[in-house]
Structures are given as C-alpha cells and as structure tokens.
N, C-alpha and C positions, 0 to 999 in steps of 0.2 A: 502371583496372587493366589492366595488358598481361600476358599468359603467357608464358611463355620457353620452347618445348620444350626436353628437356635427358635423359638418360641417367643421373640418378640418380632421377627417377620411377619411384615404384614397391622402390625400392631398401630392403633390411632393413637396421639398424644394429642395437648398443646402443646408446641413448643417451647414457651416460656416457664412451663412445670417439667417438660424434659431436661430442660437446660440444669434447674436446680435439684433434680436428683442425680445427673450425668458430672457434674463441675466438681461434686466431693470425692468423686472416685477417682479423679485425673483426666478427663474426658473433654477435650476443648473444641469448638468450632471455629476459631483464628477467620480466617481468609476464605474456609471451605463452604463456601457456598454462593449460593448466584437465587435469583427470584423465586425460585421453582423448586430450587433442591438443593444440597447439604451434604456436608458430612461430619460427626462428631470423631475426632482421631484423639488414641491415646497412644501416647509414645513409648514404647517399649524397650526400645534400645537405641543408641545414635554411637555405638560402637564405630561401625562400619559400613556409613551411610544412616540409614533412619529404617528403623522396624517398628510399624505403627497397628494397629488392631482399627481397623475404620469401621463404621455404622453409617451407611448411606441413609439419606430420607425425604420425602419428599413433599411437596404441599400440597395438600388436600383440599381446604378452602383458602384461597386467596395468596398473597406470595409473603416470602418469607421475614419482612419487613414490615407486615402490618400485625398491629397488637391483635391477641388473639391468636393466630394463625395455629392449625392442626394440621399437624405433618405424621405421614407413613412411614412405619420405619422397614426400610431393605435388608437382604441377606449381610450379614458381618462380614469381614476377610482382614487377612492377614496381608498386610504391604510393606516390600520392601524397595526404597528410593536408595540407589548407590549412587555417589558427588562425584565427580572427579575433583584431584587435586589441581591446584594453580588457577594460571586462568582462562574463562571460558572462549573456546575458540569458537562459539557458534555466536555471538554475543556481533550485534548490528550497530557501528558507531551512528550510521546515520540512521538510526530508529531511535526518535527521543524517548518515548517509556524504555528502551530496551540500555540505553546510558545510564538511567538512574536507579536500573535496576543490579541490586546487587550480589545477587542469586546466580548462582550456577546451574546450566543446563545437567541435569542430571546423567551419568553413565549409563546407568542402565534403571528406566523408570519401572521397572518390573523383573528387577534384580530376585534371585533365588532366597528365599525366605531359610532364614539358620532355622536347623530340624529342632536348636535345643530351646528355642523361644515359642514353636508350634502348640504346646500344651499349656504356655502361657497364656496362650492367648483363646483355648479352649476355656482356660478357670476365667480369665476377667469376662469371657462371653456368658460362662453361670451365673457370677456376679451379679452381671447387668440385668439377666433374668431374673433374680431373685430381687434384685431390686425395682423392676420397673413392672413384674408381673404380681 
C-alpha cells in the first residue's frame, strides 16, 4: 500500500454528487462499502493480480444507504491484490457463503505495487483534485 498526499483529505461531499463526478472518470464503489464507510476504487491494471488507486470515505451524517448521506473523504493509496492461480485451497466446503462464493483468496492482499504504475496513480489523484476541488 502506498499513500498519495492529496487536498481532498479530509474534504465533505454528498455522496450521491461524489458518485456523479467520480463514475465519468472510471472510479466505482462495486461492493466496497459497509454502513459507515467506503471505498471508490479505480482500476489500473489487472495484468498481474489488480492494481487499483482506492479513495477511502466515510459517513458523516447517518449511514451510507440513506438519501442524502455526506461522507469524508480519507488519504488515497495505491493497492495491489495478487490471485493465485487454480483453485482456492483455503476455500470452506462446509461454510455455505463460502461454496457459492467464487472468488479466490488472494496471494498476497498487499502485494508490491509496480514502480511503473506509481506516477499513474499520482496524475488520476490531481485529476480527482481538480475535479472535486
């Protein structure tokens, strides 16, 4: 995990006007989030595993399911999720979520981020400044 300093830390939105300036840039919330907090991940690379640029955030008034809701936005970072190939040997037959799940346990959830994607993800962090500031 790398950090990015950046000038929208710390910054209030709504979320649902974050959403529609974040969505044209490539910037999606999928799965990433729970009551209370978030995250907007843009995908950078799925070469070798997943090289993502993440925007943590978190809710200010009330949880992140109710209309309205203003969320804080957290330091940025750079993340890289390594797969392993084949199939998952940590993987629980007798856990029903964990049967129908089709996902692999990651190799390394905090794999070494490629040096040549690092300044990528400095520009999309100006980006999002110039765009949300």
């Amino acid at each position: 995990m790398i950090e990015i300093d950046s000038n929208i830390e710390g910054k209030h939105y709504q979320l649902y006007k974050l959403e529609q300036l974040m969505k044209p840039l490539g910037y999606d919330i999928g799965g990433n989030w729970d009551y209370d907090h978030g995250y907007f991940d843009y995908k950078i690379d799925d070469e070798v595993g997943y090289q993502f640029l993440r925007v943590p955030f978190t809710a200010v008034d009330g949880q992140l399911d109710s209309q309205g809701v203003t969320v804080k936005l957290g330091k940025p970072y750079l993340l890289s999720h390594k797969y392993q190939r084949g199939l998952d040997d940590h993987a629980n037959i007798f856990n029903v979520s964990a049967s129908f799940n089709q996902f692999q346990e990651p190799v390394d959830k905090d794999a070494s981020f490629p040096k040549q994607y690092i300044q990528v993800g400095k520009d999309l962090v100006k980006e999002l400044e110039q765009t949300l500031i």
